[in-house]
PABA-784780 format. One record per residue (C-alpha): residue number from 1; z negated, x negated, y negated; residue in one letter. Coordinates in steps of 0.1 Angstrom, whole numbers. Layout:
<lozas>
> NUM, Z, X, Y, A
...
</lozas>
This chain:
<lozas>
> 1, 194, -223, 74, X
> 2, 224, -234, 93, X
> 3, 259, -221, 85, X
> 4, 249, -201, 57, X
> 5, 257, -213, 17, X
> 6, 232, -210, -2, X
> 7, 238, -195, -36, X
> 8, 210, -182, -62, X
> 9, 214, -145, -61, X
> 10, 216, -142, -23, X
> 11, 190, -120, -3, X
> 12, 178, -127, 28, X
> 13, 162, -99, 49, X
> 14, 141, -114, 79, X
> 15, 133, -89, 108, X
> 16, 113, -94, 135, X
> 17, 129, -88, 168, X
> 18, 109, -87, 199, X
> 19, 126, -64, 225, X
> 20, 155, -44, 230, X
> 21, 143, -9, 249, X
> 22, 166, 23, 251, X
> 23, 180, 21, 220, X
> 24, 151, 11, 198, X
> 25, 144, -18, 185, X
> 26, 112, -36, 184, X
> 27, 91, -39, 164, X
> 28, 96, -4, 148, X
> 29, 92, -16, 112, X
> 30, 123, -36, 125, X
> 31, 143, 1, 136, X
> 32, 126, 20, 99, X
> 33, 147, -13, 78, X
> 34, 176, -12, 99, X
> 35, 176, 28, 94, X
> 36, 169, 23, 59, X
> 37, 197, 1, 54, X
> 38, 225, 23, 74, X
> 39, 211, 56, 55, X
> 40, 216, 36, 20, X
> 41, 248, 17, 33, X
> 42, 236, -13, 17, X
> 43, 255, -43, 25, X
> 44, 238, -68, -3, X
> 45, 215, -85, 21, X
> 46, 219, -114, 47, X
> 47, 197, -102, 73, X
> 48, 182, -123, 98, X
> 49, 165, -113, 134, X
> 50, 136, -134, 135, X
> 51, 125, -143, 173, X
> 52, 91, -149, 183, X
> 53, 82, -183, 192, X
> 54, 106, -211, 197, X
> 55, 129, -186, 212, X
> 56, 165, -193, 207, X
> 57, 187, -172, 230, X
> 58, 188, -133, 229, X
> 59, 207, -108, 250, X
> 60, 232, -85, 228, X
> 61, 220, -63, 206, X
> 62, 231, -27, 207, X
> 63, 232, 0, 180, X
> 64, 223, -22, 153, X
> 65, 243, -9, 118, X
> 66, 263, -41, 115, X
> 67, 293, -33, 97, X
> 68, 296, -51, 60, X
> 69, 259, -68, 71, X
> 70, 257, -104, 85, X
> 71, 231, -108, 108, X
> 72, 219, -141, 118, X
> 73, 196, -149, 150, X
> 74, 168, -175, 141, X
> 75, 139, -184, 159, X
> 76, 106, -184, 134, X
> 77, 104, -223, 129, X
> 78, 137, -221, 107, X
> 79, 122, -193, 86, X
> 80, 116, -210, 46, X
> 81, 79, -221, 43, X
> 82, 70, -193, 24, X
> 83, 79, -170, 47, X
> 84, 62, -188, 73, X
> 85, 28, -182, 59, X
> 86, 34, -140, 63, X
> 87, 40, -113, 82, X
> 88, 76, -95, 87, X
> 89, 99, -79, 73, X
> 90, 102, -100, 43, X
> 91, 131, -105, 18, X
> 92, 136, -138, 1, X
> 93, 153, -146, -34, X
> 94, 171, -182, -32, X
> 95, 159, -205, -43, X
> 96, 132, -199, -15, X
> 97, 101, -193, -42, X
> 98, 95, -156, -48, X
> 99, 95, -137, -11, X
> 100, 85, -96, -8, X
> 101, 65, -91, 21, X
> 102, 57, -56, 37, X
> 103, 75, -26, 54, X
> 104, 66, -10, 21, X
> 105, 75, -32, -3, X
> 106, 109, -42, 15, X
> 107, 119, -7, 17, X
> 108, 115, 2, -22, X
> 109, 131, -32, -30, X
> 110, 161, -25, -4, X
> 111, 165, 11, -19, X
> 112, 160, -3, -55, X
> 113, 190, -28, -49, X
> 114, 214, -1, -30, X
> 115, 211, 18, -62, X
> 116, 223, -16, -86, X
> 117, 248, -20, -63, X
> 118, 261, 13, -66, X
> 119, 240, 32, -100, X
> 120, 262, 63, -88, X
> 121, 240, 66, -54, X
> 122, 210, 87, -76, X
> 123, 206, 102, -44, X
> 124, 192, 70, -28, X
> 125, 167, 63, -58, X
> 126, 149, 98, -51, X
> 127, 139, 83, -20, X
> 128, 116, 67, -40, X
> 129, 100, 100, -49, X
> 130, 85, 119, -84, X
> 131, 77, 85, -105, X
> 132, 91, 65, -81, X
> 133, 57, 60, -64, X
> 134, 62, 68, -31, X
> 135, 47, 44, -6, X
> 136, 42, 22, -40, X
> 137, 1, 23, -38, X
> 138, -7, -3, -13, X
> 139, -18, 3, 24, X
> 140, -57, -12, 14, X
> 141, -65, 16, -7, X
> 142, -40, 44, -5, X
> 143, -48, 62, 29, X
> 144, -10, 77, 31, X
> 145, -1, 45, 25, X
> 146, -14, 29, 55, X
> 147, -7, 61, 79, X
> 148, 33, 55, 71, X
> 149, 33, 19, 71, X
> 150, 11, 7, 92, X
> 151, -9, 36, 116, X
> 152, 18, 51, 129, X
> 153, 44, 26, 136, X
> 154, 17, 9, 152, X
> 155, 2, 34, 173, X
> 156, 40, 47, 184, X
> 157, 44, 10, 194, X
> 158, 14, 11, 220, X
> 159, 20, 48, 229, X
> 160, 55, 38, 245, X
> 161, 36, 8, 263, X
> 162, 19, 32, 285, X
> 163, 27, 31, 321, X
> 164, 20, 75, 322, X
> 165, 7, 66, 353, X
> 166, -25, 89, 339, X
> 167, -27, 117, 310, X
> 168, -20, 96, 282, X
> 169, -41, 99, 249, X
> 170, -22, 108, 221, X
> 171, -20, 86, 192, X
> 172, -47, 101, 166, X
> 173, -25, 88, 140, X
> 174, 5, 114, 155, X
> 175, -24, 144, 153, X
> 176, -33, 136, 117, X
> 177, 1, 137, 108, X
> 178, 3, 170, 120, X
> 179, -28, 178, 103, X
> 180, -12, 167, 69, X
> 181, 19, 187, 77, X
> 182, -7, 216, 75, X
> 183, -21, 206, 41, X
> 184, -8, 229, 10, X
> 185, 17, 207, -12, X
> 186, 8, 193, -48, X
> 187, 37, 184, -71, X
> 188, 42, 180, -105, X
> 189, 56, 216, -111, X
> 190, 25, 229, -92, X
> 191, 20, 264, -108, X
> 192, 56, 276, -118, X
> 193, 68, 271, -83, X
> 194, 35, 286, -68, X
> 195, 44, 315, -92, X
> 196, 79, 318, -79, X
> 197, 63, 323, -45, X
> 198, 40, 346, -55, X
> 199, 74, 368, -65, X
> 200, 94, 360, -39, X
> 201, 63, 374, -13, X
> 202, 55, 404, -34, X
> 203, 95, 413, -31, X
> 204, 96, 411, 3, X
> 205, 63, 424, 10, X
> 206, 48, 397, 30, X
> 207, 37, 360, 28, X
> 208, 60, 338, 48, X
> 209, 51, 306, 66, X
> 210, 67, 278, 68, X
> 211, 52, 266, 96, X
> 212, 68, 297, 112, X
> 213, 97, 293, 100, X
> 214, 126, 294, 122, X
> 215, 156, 269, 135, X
> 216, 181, 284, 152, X
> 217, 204, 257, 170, X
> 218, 240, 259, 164, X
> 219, 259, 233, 183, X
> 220, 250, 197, 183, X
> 221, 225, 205, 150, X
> 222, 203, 230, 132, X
> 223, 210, 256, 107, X
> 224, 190, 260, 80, X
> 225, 188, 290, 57, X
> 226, 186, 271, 24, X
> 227, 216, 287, 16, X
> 228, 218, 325, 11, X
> 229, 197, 353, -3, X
> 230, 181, 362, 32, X
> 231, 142, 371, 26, X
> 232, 137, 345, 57, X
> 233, 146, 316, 34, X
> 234, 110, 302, 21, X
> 235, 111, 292, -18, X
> 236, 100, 255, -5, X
> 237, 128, 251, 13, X
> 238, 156, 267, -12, X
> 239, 139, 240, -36, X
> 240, 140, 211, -14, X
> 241, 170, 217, -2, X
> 242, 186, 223, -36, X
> 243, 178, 188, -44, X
> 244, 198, 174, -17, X
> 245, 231, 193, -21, X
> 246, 256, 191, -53, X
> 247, 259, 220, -63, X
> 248, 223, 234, -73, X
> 249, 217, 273, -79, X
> 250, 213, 278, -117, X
> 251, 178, 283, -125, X
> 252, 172, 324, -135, X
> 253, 171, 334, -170, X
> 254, 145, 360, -165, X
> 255, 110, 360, -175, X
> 256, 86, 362, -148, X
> 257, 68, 399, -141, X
> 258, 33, 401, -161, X
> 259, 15, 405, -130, X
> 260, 33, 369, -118, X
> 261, 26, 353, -149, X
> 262, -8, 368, -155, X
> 263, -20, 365, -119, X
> 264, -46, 333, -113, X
> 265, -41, 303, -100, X
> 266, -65, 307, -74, X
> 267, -48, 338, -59, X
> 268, -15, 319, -63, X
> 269, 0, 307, -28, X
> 270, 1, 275, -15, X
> 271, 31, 255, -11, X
> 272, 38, 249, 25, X
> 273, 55, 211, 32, X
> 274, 94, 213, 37, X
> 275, 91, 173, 43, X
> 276, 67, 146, 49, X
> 277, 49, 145, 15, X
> 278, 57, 179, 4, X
> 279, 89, 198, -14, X
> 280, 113, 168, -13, X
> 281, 129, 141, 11, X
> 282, 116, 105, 1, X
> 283, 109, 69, 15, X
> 284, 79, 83, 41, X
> 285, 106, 106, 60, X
> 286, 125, 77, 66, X
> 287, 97, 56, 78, X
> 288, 83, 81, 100, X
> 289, 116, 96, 115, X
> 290, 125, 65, 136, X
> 291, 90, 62, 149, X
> 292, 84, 102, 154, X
> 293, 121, 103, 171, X
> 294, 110, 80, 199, X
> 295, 78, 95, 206, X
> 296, 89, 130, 207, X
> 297, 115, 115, 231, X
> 298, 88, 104, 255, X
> 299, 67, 138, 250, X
> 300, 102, 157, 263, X
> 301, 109, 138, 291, X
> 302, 71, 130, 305, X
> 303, 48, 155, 288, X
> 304, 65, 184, 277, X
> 305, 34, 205, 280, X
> 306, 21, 187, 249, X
> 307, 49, 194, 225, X
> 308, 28, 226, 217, X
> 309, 5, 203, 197, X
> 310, 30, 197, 173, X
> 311, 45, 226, 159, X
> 312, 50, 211, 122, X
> 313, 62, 179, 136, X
> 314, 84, 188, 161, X
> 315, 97, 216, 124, X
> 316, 98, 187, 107, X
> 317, 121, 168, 132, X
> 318, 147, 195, 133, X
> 319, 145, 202, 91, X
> 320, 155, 163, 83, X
> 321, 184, 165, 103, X
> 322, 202, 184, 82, X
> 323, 197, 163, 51, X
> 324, 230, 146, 45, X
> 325, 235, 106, 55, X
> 326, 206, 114, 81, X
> 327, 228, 124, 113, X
> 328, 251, 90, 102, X
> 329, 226, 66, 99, X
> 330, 211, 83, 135, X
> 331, 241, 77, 151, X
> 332, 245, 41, 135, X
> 333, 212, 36, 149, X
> 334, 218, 46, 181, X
> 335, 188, 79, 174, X
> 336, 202, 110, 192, X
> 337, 190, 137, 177, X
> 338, 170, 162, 203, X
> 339, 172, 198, 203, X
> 340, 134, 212, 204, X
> 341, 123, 248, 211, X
> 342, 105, 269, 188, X
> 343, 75, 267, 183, X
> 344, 45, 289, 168, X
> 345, 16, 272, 147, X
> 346, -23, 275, 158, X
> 347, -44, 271, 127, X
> 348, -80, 273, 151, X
> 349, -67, 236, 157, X
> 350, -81, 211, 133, X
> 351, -74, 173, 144, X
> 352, -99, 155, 130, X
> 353, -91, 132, 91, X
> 354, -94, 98, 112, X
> 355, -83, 82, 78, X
> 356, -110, 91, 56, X
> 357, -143, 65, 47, X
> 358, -167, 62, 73, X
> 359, -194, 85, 75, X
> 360, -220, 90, 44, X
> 361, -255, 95, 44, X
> 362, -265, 134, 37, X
> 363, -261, 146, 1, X
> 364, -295, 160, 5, X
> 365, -317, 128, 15, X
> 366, -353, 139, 3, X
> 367, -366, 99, -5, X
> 368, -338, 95, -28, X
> 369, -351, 95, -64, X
> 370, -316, 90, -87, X
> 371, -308, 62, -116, X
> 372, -308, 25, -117, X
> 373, -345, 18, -122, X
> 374, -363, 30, -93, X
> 375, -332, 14, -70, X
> 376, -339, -20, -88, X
> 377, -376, -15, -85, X
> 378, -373, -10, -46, X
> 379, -349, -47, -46, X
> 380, -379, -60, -67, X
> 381, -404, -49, -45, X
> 382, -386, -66, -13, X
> 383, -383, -99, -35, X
> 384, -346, -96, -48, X
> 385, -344, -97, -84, X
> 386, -318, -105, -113, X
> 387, -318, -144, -112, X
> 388, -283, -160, -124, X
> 389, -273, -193, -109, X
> 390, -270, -217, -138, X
> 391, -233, -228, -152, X
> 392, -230, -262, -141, X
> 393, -203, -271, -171, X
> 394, -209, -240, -193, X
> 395, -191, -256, -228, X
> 396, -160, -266, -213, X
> 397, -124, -260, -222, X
> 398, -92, -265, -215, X
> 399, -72, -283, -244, X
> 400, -51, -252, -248, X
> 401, -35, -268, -283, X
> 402, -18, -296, -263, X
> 403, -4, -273, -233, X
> 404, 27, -264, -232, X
> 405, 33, -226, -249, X
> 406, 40, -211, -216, X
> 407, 6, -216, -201, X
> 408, -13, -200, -222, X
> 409, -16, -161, -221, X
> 410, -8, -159, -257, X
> 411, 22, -160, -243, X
> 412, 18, -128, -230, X
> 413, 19, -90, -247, X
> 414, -14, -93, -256, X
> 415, -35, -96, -291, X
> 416, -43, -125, -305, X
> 417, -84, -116, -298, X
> 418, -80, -108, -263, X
> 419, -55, -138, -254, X
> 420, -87, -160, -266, X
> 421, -114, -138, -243, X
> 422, -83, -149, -219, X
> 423, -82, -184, -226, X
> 424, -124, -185, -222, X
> 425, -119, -165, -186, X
> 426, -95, -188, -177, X
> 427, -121, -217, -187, X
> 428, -141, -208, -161, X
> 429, -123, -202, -135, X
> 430, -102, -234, -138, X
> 431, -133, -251, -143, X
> 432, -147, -243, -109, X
> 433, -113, -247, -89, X
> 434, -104, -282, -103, X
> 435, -145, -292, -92, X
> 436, -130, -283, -56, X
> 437, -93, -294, -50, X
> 438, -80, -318, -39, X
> 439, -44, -331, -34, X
> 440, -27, -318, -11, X
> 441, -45, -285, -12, X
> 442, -33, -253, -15, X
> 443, -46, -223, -36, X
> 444, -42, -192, -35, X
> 445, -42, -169, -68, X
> 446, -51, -129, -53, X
> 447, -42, -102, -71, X
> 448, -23, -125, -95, X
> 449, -13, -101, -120, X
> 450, 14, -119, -152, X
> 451, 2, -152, -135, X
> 452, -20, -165, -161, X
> 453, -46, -181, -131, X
> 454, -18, -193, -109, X
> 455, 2, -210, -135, X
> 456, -25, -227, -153, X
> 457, -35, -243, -116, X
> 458, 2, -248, -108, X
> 459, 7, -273, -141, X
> 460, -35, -284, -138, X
> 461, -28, -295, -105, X
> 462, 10, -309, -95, X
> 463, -4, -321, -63, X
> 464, -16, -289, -53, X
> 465, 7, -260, -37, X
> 466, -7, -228, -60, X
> 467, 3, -194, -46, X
> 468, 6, -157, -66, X
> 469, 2, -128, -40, X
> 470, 10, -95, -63, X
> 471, 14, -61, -52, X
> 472, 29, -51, -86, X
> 473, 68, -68, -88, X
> 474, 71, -69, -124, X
> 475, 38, -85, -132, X
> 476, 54, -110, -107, X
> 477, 86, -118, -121, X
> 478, 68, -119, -154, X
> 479, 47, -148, -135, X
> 480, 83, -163, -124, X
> 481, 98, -164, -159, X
> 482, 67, -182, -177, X
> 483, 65, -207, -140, X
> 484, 107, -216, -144, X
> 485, 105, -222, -181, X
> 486, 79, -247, -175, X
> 487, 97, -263, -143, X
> 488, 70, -259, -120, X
> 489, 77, -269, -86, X
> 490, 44, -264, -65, X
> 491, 43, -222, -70, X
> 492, 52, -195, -44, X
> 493, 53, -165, -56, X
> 494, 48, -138, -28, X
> 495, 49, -96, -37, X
> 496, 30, -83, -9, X
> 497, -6, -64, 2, X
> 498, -34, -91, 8, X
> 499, -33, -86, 47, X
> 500, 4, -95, 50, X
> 501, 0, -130, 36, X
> 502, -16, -151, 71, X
> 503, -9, -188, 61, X
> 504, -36, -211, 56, X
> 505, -49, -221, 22, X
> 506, -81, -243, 7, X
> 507, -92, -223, -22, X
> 508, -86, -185, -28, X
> 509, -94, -174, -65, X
> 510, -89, -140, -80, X
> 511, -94, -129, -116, X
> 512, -107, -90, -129, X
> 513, -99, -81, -86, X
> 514, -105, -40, -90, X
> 515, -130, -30, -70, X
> 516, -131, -36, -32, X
> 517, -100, -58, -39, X
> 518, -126, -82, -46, X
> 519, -141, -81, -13, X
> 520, -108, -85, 6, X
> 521, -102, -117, -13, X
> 522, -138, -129, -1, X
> 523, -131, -117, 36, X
> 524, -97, -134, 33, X
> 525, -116, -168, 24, X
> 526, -142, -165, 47, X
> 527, -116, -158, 82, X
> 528, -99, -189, 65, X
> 529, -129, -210, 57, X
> 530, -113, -215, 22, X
> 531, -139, -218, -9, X
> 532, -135, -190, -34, X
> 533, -142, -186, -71, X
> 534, -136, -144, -76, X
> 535, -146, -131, -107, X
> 536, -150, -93, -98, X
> 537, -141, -55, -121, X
> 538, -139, -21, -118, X
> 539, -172, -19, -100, X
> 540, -174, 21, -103, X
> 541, -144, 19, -78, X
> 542, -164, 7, -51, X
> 543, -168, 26, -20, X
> 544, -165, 25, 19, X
> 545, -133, 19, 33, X
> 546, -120, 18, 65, X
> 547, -122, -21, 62, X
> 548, -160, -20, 43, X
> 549, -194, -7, 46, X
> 550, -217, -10, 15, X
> 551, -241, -26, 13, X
> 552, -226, -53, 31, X
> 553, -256, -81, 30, X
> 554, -280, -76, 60, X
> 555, -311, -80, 32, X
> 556, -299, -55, 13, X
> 557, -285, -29, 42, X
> 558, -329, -31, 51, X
> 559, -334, -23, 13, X
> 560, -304, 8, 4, X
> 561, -291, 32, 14, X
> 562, -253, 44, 6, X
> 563, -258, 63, -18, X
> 564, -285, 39, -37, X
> 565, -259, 9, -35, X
> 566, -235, 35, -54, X
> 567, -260, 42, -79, X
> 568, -258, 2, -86, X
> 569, -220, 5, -88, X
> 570, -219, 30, -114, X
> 571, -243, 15, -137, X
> 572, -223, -16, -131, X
> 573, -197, -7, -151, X
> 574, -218, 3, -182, X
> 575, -210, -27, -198, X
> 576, -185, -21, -226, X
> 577, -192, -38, -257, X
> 578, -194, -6, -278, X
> 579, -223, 8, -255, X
> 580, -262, 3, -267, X
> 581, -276, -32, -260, X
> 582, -303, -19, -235, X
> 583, -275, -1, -216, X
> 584, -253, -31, -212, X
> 585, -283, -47, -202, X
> 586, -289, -25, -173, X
> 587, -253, -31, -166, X
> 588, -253, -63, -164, X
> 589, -281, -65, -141, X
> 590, -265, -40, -115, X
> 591, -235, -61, -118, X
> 592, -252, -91, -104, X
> 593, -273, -69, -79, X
> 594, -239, -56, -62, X
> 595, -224, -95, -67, X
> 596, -253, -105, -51, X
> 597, -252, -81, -17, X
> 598, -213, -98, -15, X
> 599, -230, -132, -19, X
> 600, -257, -124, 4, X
> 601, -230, -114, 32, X
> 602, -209, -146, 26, X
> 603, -240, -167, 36, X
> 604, -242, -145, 68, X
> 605, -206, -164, 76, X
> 606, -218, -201, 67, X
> 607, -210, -204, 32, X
> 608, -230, -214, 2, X
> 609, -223, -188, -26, X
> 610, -235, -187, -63, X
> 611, -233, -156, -85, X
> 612, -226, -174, -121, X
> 613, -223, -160, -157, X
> 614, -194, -168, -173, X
> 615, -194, -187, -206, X
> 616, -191, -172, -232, X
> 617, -202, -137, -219, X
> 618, -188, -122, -247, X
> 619, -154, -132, -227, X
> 620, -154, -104, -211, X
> 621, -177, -74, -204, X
> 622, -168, -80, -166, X
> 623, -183, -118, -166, X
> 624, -194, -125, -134, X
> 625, -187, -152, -112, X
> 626, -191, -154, -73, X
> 627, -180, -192, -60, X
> 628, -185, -200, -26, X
> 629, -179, -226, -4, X
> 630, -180, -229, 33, X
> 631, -213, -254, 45, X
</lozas>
């Protein structure tokens, strides 16, 4: 990139810029970063507004936290290759191998650098929540995951599209918010604090509500009672609030009351939410509060009738102000901070869970008779029965004796047994990928893990461009350490969700993929037309997703029901190596029948697909292959 040195610790932080509109920039996982990055003060990045197109020129930019931060204006043609083959906001290590792609995944790597920078900012690690797991589980499978990230942002971004010409709709993702507001809190000190409530209500006599709680404006902002003895003050929000100020209230000597501590945890209270995923203030109030703020500003100035819907929201809105850095950041942002009413909760309303798995056949279906047999007796009876494809090469090996020490997984943290079960997965797998490259092709390595696919391709296949797409960072830089000490030069290395990575690729291959994983890699492949060699796990993880439907084969949809194709899920994973013979039998067999309902469905999109025992099956107790290529 032009007029910028290049050195090898330097960050770069590519945005997508689109528009410019009252103050907000678009899109919004452009405003959460920037926000992000004032709130944190984090200077360590180069960041780059990333044009779409072959744009060039740009008006200037307002309210964009620039002091200490360089921002550079670049048109998506000069972004690094890797980059070019995702989705913003991504950050970039130089030298331009090893990217992080994602709102969620840029977010905990920008908080997790602030924090190096400056290890006396413990307050900005907390964002990252009890375990450091907030926002960590990716948007695929973690249903919070993908309201934060992706839902809401999203359906904020059409919402402010509207003309208002007509009642708008509201966004369903904005009502099940609310509804999750609603939801009692789970944390880690579950009981004791459910306990402390419990004394606190019986003291004053009745069971305060948060949702009632209320915010009295003072000024320009809101006062809280966190501070103080005043009955009003909820226990959630002394505790949440005590986190976030210096000086914290010394925990109280005295033993709880016997009819506190003897009382059951079903007639203890529930914790009502102080912030978006419960007690304290983490990564998901920042993502939401730049998204929330502009929608709330449209409900006050066109709709104010429908701020009524939103009494925990709107609560919500007016609690995070007074969490410190928040009104800075704002106002760095260019987010001025409304002053809302009131307001009193309805609990008759019940927006609908738009997040959870599609609808499942009744519980009580009277023709379903239980157990593997009779749902492999009716596949038998419609013709579809437990017939492997053969291995087309099934004694060869790599010559792991003459490869360098940092291919192998004995490299790894792993025994000496299990690095040879390894070494014989990796057999296979490399076996059926080499049979298809050619140079000039790239691969792609899902759910990459330490590496140990990926880098054996990268060093098989020099003329080959091998990429590792990990959710999980230090599996990742595990992968990096073993790729630079053998001087590899054709590997990307990309942290990110599956869906975030768009480029084009020849190949996809994914080792021990957990559960539905393994069917995004196959839908990847097939909306690319790239072959694929997957060797699936965790088959007792399976279920419908917002993305997936099982069964997913037209033969087999005729044949199961739901709950059948379950039954074949869970007996799929009965293969463990201590269990009786006749058991891992019947596992094994359900393994292929699920394998084969995937295969089935890839041959619905024009591809040829084999479902293929590894050799040796003792390799692995998950030893299934499905390869397909497109016809």
């Amino acid at each position: 990139m032009k007029g910028i040195k290049k050195s090898l610790t330097e960050e770069y932080l590519y945005l997508d810029f689109s528009h410019q509109k009252e103050g907000c920039i678009f899109p919004l996982h452009t405003s959460v970063t920037l926000f992000l990055l004032s709130y944190c003060d984090c200077t360590v990045f180069k960041v780059c507004f990333v044009l779409p197109g072959e744009s060039t020129g740009i008006s200037l930019l307002k309210n964009v936290p620039s002091e200490g931060v360089e921002i550079q204006i670049i048109s998506r043609q000069e972004l690094p290759p890797v980059v070019q083959s995702c989705c913003l906001p991504a950050v970039v290590e130089r030298p331009d191998n090893f990217c992080r792609v994602g709102l969620a995944v840029v977010l905990r790597h920008i908080i997790q650098k602030s924090y190096e920078a400056d290890p006396s900012k413990k307050e900005i690690l907390e964002l990252l929540g009890f375990k450091k797991t907030c926002l960590k589980a990716c948007a695929e499978v973690s249903q919070w995951t993908r309201l934060c990230e992706l839902t809401v942002p999203l359906a904020v971004e059409n919402f402010l599209k509207e003309s208002f010409d007509q009642p708008p709709t509201i966004p369903a993702a904005i009502l099940e918010l609310e509804k999750k507001l609603g939801e009692p809190v789970r944390v880690h000190n579950d009981d004791k604090l459910r306990r402390q409530k419990l004394k606190q209500q019986k003291a004053a006599g009745v069971g305060p509500s948060l949702a009632k709680e209320k915010v009295k404006s003072k000024g320009h902002g809101q006062e809280t009672s966190e501070e103080g003895d005043s009955s009003s003050a909820s226990l959630e929000l002394k505790v949440a609030f005590s986190k976030l100020t210096v000086h914290k209230e010394p925990a109280s000597a005295n033993r709880e009351p016997s009819h506190i501590r003897k009382a059951k945890a079903s007639d203890l209270p529930p914790l009502d939410h102080v912030f978006a995923e419960g007690l304290y203030f983490t990564l998901a109030d920042i993502v939401l509060l730049p998204c929330i703020h502009h929608f709330l500003v449209i409900i006050c100035k066109k709709l104010s009738g429908k701020l009524v819907e939103f009494p925990l929201l709107a609560a919500w809105y007016q609690r995070i102000q007074e969490v410190p850095r928040v009104k800075i950041a704002a106002s760095q942002c260019g987010i001025q901070f409304l002053s809302l009413p009131e307001l009193q909760t309805t609990s008759s309303q019940q927006p609908p869970n738009l997040d959870e798995a599609p609808c499942v056949e009744e519980q009580n279906d009277p023709s379903f008779i239980g157990g593997p047999r009779p749902t492999m007796t009716k596949l038998m009876e419609k013709g579809i029965e437990v017939m492997f494809s053969p291995h087309p090469c099934p004694a060869w090996t790599l010559d792991w004796d003459t490869l360098p020490a940092a291919v192998s997984p004995k490299e790894g943290k792993m025994s000496s047994d299990r690095a040879l079960r390894k070494q014989q997965q990796l057999n296979n797998l490399v076996y059926m990928v080499t049979n298809q490259a050619k140079p000039g092709d790239r691969i792609v390595d899902f759910c990459s893990g330490g590496g140990h696919v990926g880098i054996v391709l990268a060093h098989m296949l020099p003329s080959c461009q091998v990429i590792l797409i990990e959710n999980k960072e230090l599996s990742l830089i595990r992968a990096k350490k073993r790729s630079d000490e053998l001087g590899l030069s054709n590997i990307w290395f990309i942290q990110a969700n599956m869906e975030y990575f768009t480029g084009m690729f020849n190949i996809g291959v994914a080792l021990h993929a957990c559960g539905v994983a393994t069917d995004m890699v196959i839908e990847h492949c097939l909306k690319t037309r790239a072959a694929f060699v997957t060797c699936p796990c965790c088959y007792g993880f399976i279920q419908n997703t917002s993305k997936f439907n099982f069964p997913k084969s037209e033969q087999f949809k005729k044949t199961l029901s739901y709950k059948e194709h379950m039954i074949l899920c869970r007996f799929a994973d009965q293969t463990a190596v201590q269990l009786p013979p006749q058991r891992r039998l019947i596992g094994k067999q359900c393994m292929y029948l699920v394998d084969l309902d995937r295969a089935r469905a890839a041959e619905e999109h024009g591809f040829s697909v084999r479902v293929i025992s590894m050799e040796p099956e003792s390799c692995s107790p998950k030893n299934n292959m499905i390869v397909g290529v497109p016809i």
